[in-house]
N, C-alpha and C positions, 0 to 999 in steps of 0.2 A: 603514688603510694609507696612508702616504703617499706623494704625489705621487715624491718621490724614490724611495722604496721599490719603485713598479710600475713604474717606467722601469728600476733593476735587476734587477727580476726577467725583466720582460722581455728583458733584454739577454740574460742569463745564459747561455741555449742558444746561442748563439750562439759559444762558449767551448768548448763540451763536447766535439764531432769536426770538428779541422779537415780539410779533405778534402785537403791536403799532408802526406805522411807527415811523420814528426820528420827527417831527413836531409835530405830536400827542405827544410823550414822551415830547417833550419841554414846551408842553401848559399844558399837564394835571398830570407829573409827580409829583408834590408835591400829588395830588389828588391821584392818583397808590399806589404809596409809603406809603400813610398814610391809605385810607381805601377798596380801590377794592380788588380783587380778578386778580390778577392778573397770564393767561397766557402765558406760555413759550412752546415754540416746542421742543422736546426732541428728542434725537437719542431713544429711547428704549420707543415703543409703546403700546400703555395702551389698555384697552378690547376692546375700540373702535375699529370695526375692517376697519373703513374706512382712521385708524390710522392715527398719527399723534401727535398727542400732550396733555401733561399732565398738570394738573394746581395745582400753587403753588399758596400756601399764601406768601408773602414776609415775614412773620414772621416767616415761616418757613426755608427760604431760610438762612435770621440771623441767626437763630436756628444752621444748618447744619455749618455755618462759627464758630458760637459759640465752639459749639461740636468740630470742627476742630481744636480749637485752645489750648479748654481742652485735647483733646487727645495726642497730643502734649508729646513725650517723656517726663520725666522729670527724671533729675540727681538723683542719689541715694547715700543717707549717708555712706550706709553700702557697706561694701567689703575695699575700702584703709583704707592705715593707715596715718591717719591726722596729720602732722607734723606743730606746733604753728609757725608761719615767723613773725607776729605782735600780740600784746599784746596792748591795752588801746592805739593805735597810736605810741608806740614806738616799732623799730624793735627788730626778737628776734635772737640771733648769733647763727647760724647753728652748730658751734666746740664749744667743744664735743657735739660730737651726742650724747653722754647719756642725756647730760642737757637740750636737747633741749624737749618741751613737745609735746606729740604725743594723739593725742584721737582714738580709736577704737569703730562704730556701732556696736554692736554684738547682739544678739542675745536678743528676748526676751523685747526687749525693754531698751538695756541697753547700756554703754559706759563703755569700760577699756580705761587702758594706764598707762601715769608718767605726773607728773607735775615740770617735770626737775631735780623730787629731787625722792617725793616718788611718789607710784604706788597708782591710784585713780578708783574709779569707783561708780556707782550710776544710776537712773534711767533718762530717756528718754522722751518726749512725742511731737511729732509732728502732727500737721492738716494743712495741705497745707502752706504755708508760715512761720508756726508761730509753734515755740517752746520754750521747758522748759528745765531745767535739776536738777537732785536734790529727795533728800538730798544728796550730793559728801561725800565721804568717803577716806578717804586716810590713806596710814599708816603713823609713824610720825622718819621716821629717819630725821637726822640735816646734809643738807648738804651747807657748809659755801660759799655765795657766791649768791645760786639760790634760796634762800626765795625770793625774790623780784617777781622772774619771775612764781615760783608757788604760791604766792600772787595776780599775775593779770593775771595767768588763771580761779584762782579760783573766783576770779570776775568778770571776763568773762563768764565765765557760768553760774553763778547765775544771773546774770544780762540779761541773751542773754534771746530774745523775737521772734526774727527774723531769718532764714536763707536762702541762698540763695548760688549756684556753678555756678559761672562765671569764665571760660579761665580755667579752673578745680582747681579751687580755692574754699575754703568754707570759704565762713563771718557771722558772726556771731554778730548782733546787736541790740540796746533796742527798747525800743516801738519811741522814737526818731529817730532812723535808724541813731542813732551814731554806730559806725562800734568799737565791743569792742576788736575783734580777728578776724584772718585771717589763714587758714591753707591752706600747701599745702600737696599735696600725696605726702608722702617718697616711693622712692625707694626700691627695696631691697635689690641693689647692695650700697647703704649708711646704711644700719644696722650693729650697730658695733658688732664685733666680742665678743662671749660667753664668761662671766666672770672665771678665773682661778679658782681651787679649793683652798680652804682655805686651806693653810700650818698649821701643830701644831708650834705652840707658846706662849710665858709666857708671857702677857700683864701688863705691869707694872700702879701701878694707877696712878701714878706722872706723867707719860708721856701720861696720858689719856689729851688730850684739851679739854677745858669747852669752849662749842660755848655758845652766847647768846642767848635765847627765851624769847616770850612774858610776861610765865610763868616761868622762871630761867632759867637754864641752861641744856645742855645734852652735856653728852662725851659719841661718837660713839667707838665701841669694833670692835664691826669684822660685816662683812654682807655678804655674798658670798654662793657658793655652794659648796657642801664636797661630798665624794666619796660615800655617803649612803641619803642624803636631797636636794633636789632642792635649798634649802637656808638656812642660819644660822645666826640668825642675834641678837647682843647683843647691849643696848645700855644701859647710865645711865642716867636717869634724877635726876635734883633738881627744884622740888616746890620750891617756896617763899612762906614765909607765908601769909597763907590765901588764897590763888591760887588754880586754880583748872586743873586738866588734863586736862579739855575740855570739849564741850558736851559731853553726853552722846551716847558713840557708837557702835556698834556690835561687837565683832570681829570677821571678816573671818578664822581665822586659832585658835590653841591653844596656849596659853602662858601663863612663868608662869612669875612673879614677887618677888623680894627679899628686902627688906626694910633696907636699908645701917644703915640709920641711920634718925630721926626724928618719929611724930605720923600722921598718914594718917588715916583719913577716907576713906572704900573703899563701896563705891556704886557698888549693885551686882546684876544686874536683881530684881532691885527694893527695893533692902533691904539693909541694911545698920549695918556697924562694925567697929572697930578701929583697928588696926594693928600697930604697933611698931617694934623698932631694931629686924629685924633676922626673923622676920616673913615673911611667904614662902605662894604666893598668886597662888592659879592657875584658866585661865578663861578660860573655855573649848570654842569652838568651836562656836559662836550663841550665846554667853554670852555679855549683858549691861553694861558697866561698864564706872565710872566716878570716878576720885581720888582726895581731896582736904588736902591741908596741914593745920592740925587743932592743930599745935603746934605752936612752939615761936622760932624756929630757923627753914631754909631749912631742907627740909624732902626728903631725897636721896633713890634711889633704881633701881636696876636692872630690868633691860627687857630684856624676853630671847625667843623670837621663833622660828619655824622653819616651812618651807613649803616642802610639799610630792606633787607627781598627783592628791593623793586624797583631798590636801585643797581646800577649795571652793575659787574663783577668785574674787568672790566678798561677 
């Protein structure tokens, strides 16, 4: 039984003989209601032992409904894994399960998952109705296609004020109660099957494709997992001039960096240096870093990480 349930039940007699006849209630009820002392005959008799009946404040009796209504289960963030179905009012396509974006409560106050492309995570904060999320972190692989859709998650959530699980559904909406995103529980008979291990092979640079970003260009290398790393993943970016990698961000794991060709300024946990052709960058673990192209032509270079059990997930 629940909480709410024994506070009803307990109220209940309380309802069954009021000790004002029905004509009396009808003349002097506003009068009851608003300032007497009103009472009621109860099953379960008070010290009086010529028993019989207890008396309630009606403000109390509110009270008890009140309480009844707080106690009231309520749905829980945590535990499924939250599959995006709408974005900004438009729907989001279920195939490939990989690209569709997923958010996870976890722990601590926090959210993982994917935002159709890369893997995200960040802080949490909910008070009854009303929540935040943020700063969102995400890694930055380029996959052609689903920027659009991890674009209006990531607006979604910075934007989200409100939530609410109706028909086991989560929405997520502004202080407007415009509705930004919708998720439902995945499955875990709809989880796709574990990615193959990366084959050796010679990756040719001509056959690299240059996707388009905000800030130039990247051609993706390899991303996957090998028979010694949970993952291995190489990309290349190109700056435009004067462009910058982005905020300034943490990294959760180790990487190093390789400088193709152009001059990069590299922000380093607060400090600051040049780098050039052939220069070999590495940011440990919990490292700040922000990259801007401080040359006259694209400033190109390699990204090389990898993830063990022991990187941290967020």
């Amino acid at each position: 039984m629940t909480v709410g349930s024994l506070v009803r039940l307990l109220a209940l007699p309380m309802f069954l003989k009021p000790d004002l006849p029905a004509d009396e209630w009808a003349s002097r009820g506003p009068t009851v209601f608003g300032s007497i002392r009103t009472k009621w005959n109860a099953s379960i008799p008070d010290d009086d032992a010529t028993g019989g009946h207890m008396a309630f404040d009606f403000a109390a009796v509110t009270l008890l409904f009140t309480l009844a209504g707080q106690a009231a289960e309520q749905p829980s963030l945590a535990g499924p894994t939250w599959a995006a179905i709408e974005l900004s009012g438009a729907a989001v396509p279920s195939e490939p399960v990989a690209r569709q974006p997923v958010v996870e409560f976890v722990a601590n106050g926090r959210i993982a998952g994917t935002d159709g492309c890369n893997r995200i995570s960040g802080p949490y904060a909910v008070s009854g109705d009303r929540i935040t999320f943020g700063p969102i972190v995400a890694t930055r692989m380029a996959c052609p296609g689903a920027d659009d859709i991890g674009r209006r998650l990531h607006a979604a959530l910075n934007g989200a004020r409100r939530w609410r699980i109706a028909g086991g559904r989560l929405e997520l909406r502004d202080d407007a109660s415009t509705a930004l995103a919708v998720f439902a529980q995945r499955r875990d008979a709809a989880a796709p099957a574990p990615p193959a291990r990366l084959a050796s092979q010679v990756y040719d640079w001509t056959a690299l494709k240059a996707v388009a970003i905000p800030n130039g260009e990247r051609r993706m290398v390899l991303d996957g997992p090998t028979a010694t790393v949970d993952l291995l993943h190489v990309h290349v970016t190109s700056l435009a001039v004067g462009q910058v990698s982005g905020e300034a961000v943490r990294h959760p794991r180790d990487e190093v960096l390789i400088v193709k060709e152009g001059e990069i300024e590299v922000s380093l946990d607060g400090k600051t240096r040049n780098a050039g052709p052939g220069a070999i960058l590495f940011f440990a673990s919990g490292a700040v870093t922000r990259l801007k192209n401080i040359g006259t032509e694209p400033a190109t270079y390699y990204v090389i990480y990898y993830e063990t059990p022991k990187t941290p997930k967020s």
